[in-house]
VEXGUMAR-480344 format. One record per residue (C-alpha): x, y, z; residue number from 1. Coordinates in Angstrom, 2 decimals, padded with zeros to 5 digits. Layout:
<recs>
+---------+---------+---------+-----+
:      xx :      yy :      zz :   n :
+---------+---------+---------+-----+
:       X :       Y :       Z : NUM :
...
+---------+---------+---------+-----+
</recs>
This chain:
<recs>
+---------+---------+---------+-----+
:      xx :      yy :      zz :   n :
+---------+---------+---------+-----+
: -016.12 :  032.71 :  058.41 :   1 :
: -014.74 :  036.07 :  056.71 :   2 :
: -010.87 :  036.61 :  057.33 :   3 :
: -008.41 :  039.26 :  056.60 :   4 :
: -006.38 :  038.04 :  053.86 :   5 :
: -007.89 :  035.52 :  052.61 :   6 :
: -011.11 :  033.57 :  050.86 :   7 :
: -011.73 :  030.21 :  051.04 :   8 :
: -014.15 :  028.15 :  048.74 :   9 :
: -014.88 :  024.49 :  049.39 :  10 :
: -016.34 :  022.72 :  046.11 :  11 :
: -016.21 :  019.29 :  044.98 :  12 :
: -013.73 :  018.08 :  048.02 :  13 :
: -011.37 :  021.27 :  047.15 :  14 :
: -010.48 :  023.61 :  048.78 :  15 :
: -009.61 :  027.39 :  047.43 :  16 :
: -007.94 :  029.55 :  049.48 :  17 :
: -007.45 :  032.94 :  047.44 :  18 :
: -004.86 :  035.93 :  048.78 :  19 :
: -006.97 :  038.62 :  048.82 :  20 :
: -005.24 :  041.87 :  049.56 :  21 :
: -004.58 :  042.68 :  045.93 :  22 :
: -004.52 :  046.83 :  046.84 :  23 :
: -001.62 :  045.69 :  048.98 :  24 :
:  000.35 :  043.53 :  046.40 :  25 :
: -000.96 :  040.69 :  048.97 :  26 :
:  002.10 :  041.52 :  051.26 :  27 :
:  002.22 :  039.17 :  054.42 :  28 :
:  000.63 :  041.61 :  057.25 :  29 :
:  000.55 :  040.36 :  060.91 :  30 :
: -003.34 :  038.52 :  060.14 :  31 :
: -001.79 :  037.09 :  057.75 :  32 :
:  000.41 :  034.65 :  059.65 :  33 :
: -002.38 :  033.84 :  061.75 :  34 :
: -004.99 :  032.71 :  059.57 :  35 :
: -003.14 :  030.91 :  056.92 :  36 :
: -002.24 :  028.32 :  059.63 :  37 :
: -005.70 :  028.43 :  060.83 :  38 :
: -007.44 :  027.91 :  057.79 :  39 :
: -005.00 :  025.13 :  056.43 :  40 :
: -005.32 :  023.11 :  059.99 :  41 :
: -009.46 :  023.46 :  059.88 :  42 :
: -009.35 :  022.32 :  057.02 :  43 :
: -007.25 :  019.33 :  057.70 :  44 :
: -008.07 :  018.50 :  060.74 :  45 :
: -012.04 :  018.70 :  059.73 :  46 :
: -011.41 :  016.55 :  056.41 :  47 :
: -013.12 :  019.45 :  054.88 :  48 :
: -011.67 :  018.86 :  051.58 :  49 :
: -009.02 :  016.40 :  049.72 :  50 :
: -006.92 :  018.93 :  048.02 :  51 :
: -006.06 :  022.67 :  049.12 :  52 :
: -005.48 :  024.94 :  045.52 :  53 :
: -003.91 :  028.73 :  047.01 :  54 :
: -003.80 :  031.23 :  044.42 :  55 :
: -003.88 :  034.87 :  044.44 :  56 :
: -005.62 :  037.98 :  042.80 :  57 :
: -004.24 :  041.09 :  041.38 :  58 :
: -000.84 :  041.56 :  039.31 :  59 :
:  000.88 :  039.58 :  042.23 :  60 :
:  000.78 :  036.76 :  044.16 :  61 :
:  002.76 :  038.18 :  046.69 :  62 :
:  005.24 :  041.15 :  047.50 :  63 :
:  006.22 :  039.17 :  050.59 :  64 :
:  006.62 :  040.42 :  054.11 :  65 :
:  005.14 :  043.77 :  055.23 :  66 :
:  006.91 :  045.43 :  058.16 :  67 :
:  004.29 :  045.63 :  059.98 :  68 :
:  004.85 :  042.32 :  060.37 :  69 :
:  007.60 :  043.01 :  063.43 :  70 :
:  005.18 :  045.05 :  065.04 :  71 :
:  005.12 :  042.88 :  067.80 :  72 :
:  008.51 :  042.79 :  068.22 :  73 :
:  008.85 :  047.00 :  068.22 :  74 :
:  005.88 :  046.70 :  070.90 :  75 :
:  007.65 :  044.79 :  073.15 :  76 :
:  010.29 :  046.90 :  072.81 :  77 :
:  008.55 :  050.41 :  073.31 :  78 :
:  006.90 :  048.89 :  076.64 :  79 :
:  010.46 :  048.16 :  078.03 :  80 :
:  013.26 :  050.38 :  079.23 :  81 :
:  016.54 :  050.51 :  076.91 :  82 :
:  018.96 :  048.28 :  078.66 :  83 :
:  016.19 :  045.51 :  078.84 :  84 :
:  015.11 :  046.30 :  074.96 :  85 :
:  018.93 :  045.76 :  073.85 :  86 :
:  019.00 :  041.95 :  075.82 :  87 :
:  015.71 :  041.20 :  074.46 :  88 :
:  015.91 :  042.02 :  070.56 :  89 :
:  017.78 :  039.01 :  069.73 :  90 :
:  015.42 :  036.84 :  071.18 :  91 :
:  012.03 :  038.66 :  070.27 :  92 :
:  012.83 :  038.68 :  066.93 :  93 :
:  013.91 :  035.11 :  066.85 :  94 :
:  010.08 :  034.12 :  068.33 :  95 :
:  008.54 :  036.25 :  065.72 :  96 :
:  010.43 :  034.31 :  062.99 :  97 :
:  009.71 :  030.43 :  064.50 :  98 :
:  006.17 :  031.80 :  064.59 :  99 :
:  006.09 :  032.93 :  061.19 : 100 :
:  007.69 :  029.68 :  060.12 : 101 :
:  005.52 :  027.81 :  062.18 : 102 :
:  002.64 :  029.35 :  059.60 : 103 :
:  004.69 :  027.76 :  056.42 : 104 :
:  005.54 :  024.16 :  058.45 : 105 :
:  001.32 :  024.10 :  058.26 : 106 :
:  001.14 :  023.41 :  054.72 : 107 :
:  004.17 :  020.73 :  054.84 : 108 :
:  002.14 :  019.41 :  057.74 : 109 :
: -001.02 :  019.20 :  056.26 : 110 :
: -002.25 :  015.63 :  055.38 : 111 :
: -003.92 :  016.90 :  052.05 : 112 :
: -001.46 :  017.86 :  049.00 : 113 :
: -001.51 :  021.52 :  048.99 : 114 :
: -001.13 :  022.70 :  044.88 : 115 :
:  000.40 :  026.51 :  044.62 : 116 :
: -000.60 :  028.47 :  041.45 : 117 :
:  001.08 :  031.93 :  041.16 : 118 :
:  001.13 :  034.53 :  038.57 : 119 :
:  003.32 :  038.15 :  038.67 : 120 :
:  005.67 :  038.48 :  041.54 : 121 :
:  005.93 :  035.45 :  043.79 : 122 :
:  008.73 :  037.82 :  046.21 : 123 :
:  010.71 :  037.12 :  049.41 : 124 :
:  008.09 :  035.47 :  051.78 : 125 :
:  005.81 :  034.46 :  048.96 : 126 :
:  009.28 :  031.93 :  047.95 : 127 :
:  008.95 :  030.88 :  051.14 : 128 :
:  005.38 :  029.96 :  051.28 : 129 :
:  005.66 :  028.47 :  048.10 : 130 :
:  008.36 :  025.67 :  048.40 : 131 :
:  006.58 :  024.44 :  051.34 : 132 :
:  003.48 :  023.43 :  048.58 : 133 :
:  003.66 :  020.14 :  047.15 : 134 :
:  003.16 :  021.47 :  043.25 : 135 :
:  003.75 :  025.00 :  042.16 : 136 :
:  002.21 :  026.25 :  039.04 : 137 :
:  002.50 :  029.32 :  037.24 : 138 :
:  001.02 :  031.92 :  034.45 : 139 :
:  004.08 :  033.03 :  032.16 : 140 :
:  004.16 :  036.63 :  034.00 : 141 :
:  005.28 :  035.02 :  037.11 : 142 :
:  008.86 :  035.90 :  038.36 : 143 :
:  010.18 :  034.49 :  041.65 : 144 :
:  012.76 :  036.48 :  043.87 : 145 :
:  014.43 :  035.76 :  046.97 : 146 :
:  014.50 :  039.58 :  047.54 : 147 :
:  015.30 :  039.91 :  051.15 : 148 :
:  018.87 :  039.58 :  049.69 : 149 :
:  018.65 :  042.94 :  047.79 : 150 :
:  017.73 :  044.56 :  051.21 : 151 :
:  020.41 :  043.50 :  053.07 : 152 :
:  018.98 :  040.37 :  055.12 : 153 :
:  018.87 :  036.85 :  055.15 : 154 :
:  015.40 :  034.65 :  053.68 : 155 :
:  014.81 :  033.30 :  057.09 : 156 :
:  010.89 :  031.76 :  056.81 : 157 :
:  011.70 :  028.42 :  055.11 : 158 :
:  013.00 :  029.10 :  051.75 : 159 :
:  016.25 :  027.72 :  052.07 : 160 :
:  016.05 :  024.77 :  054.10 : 161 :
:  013.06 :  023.60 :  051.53 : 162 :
:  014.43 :  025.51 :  047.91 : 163 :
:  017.60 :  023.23 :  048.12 : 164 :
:  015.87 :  020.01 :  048.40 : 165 :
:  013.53 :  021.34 :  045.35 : 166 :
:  016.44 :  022.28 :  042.44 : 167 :
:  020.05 :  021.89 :  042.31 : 168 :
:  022.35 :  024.01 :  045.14 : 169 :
:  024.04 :  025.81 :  041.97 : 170 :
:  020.75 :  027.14 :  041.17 : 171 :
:  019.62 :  028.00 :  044.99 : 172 :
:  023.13 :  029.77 :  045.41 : 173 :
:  022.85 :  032.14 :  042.28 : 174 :
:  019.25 :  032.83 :  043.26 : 175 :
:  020.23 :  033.72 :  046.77 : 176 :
:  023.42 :  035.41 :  046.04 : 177 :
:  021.61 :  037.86 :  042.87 : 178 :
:  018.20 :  038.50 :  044.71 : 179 :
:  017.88 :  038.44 :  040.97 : 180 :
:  014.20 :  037.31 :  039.57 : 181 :
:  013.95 :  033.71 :  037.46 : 182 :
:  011.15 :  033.77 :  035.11 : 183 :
:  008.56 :  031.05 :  035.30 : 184 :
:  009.65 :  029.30 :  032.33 : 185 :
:  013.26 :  029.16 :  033.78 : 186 :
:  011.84 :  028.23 :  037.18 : 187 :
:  010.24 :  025.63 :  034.90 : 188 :
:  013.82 :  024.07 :  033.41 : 189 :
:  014.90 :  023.89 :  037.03 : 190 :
:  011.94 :  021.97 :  038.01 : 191 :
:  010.83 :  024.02 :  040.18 : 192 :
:  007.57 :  024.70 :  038.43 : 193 :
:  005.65 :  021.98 :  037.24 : 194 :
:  004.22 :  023.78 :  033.95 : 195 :
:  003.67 :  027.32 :  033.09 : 196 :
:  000.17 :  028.66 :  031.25 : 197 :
: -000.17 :  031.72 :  028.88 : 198 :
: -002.48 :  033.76 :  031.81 : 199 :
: -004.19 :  033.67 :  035.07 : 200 :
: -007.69 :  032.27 :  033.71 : 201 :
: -006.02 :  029.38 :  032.18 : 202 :
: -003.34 :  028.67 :  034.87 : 203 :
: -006.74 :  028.44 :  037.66 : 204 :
: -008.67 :  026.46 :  035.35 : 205 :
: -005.87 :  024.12 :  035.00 : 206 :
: -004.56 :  023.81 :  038.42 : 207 :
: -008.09 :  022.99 :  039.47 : 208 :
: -008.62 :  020.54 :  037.26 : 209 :
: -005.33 :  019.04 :  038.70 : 210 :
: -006.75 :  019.31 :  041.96 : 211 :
: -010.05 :  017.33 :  040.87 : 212 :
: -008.27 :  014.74 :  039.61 : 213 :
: -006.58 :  013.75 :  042.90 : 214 :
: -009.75 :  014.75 :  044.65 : 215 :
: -010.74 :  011.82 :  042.79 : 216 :
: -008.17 :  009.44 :  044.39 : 217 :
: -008.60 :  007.18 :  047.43 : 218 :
: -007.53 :  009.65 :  050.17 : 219 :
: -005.88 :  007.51 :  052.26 : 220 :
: -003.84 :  006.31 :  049.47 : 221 :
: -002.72 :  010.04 :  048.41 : 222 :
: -002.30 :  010.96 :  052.09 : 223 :
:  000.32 :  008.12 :  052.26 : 224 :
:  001.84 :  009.11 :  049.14 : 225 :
:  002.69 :  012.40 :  050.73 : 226 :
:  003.76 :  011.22 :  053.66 : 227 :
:  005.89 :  008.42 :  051.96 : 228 :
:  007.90 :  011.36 :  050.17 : 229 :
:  008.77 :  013.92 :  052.35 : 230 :
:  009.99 :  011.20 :  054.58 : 231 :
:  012.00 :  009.81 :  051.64 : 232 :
:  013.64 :  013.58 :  051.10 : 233 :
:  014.68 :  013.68 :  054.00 : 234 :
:  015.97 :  010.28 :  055.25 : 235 :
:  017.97 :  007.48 :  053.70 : 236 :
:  016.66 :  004.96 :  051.20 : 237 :
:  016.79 :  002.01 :  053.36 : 238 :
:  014.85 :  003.88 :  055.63 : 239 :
:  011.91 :  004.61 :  053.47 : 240 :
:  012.07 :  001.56 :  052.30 : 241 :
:  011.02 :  000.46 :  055.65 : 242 :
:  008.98 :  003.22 :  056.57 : 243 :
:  006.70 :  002.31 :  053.78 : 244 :
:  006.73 : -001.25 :  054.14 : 245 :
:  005.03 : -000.32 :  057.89 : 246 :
:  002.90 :  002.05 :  056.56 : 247 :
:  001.37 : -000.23 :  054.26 : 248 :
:  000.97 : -003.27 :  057.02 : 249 :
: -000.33 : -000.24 :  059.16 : 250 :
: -002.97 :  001.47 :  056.48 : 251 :
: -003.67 : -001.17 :  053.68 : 252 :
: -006.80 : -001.71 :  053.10 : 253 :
: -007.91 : -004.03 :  050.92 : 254 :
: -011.55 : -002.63 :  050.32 : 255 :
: -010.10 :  000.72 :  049.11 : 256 :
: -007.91 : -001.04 :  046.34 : 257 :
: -011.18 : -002.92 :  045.34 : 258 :
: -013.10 :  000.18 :  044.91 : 259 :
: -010.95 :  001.67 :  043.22 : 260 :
: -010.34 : -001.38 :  040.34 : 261 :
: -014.29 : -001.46 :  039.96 : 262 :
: -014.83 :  001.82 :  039.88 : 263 :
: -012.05 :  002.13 :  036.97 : 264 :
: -013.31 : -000.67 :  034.73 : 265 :
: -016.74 :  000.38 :  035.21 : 266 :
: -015.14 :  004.36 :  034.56 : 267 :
: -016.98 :  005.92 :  037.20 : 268 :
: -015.71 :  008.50 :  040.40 : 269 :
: -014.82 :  005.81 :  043.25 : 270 :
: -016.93 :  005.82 :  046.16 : 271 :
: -013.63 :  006.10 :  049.05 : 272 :
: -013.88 :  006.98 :  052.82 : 273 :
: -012.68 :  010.29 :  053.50 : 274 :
: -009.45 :  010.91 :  055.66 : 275 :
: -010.54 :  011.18 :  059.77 : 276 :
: -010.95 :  013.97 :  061.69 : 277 :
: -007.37 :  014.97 :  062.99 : 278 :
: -006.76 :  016.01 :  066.37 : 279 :
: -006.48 :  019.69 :  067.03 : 280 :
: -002.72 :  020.49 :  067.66 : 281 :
+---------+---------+---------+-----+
</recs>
């Protein structure tokens, strides 16, 4: 299947998808926010792949929103007389963002850890997009911006909600406040980037070799790890504490643990059952 904005390659129980709009600094058109969560869902819900790698071509990984993004909210608005336009702004534009959010909640979602490897601009939505990844890596041009500041709005697709649970508030606050950009290797020193590479080559070759090696794990095992810690982030300890201990009674399986002892002292690729088919939403 060919898409807009993207490319996807499936290899070795990974899966690649690649912003492709380079010509267009890979700004977030309309297709956009309907085939990322597409593509991340087939993929999940297929058990296409163990892993999901998205990186990006051209000087940036992404200028962020394009305007043409609220085109469906000036539609609405054209095919309606004035007085009804003015009561219905508010809420149009508050569906367009939920649905545009909804496209960012499908990586967090996503059974399979989803590894984020940027280089240039990472701006406005492309922050967004980014803290919802489980791993962000970058090449040592990469700059991150929450920009919609410098324009006068509000970062409103998930940055906020997800940045502050990521690095410290002081941090979140100056970046929010300045619109100003944080280099990758200060990005780094806040933790929000797990390691920073000299270029683009090396950063890809890296971050998929990253990907093969938990490609490599038990899936069930690294699907639980996943869900283990977002639910720890965002509950109390005593609570994950519990939520693991039912997870376990729930999902252990003792063949999988075998497997994976054998298949280390022996130093060979375990043999493990892939994650099921997932229900389409």
């Amino acid at each position: 299947m060919t898409y807009e904005c993207f490319d996807l390659k499936l290899q070795d129980d990974i899966a690649h998808i690649i912003l492709n709009r380079p010509e267009k600094r890979n700004s977030m058109c309309p297709e956009f926010w309907q085939e990322l969560p597409e593509i991340i869902r087939d993929i999940d819900q297929n058990a296409r792949a163990r892993v999901i790698v998205i990186s990006s071509t051209g000087p940036h990984f992404s200028s962020g929103l394009d305007v043409s993004s609220f085109s469906n909210v000036n539609q609405t608005a054209e095919e309606t007389d004035r007085k009804t336009r003015q009561l219905q702004s508010g809420t149009a534009f508050y569906q367009n963002v939920l649905f545009m959010q909804e496209s960012f909640n499908a990586i967090e979602e996503c059974r399979l850890p989803v590894l984020a490897a940027i280089q240039g601009g990472c701006i406005g939505g492309g922050v967004d997009l980014v803290t919802a990844c489980d791993m962000r890596y970058a090449s040592a041009d990469a700059f991150l911006t929450i920009f919609e500041t410098n324009i006068g709005m509000t970062a409103d697709v998930g940055t906020f909600p997800r940045l502050v649970k990521l690095i410290p508030e002081g941090h979140v606050r100056e970046m929010a406040y300045t619109g100003r950009r944080v280099t990758a290797q200060e990005a780094k020193s806040m933790g929000l980037i797990n390691e920073v590479y000299d270029d683009h080559d090396q950063m890809i070759k890296a971050v998929l070799s990253v990907a093969a090696d938990i490609a490599s794990k038990a899936p069930m095992a690294v699907y639980g790890c996943k869900k283990m810690i977002t639910y720890a982030r965002d509950h109390s300890t005593a609570d994950g504490l519990d939520y693991i201990a039912i997870w376990n009674a729930s999902h252990f399986k003792i063949e999988e643990i075998q497997e994976a002892m054998i298949a280390n002292k022996e130093q060979r690729p375990g043999e493990f059952v892939s994650l099921p088919k997932r229900q389409k939403r």
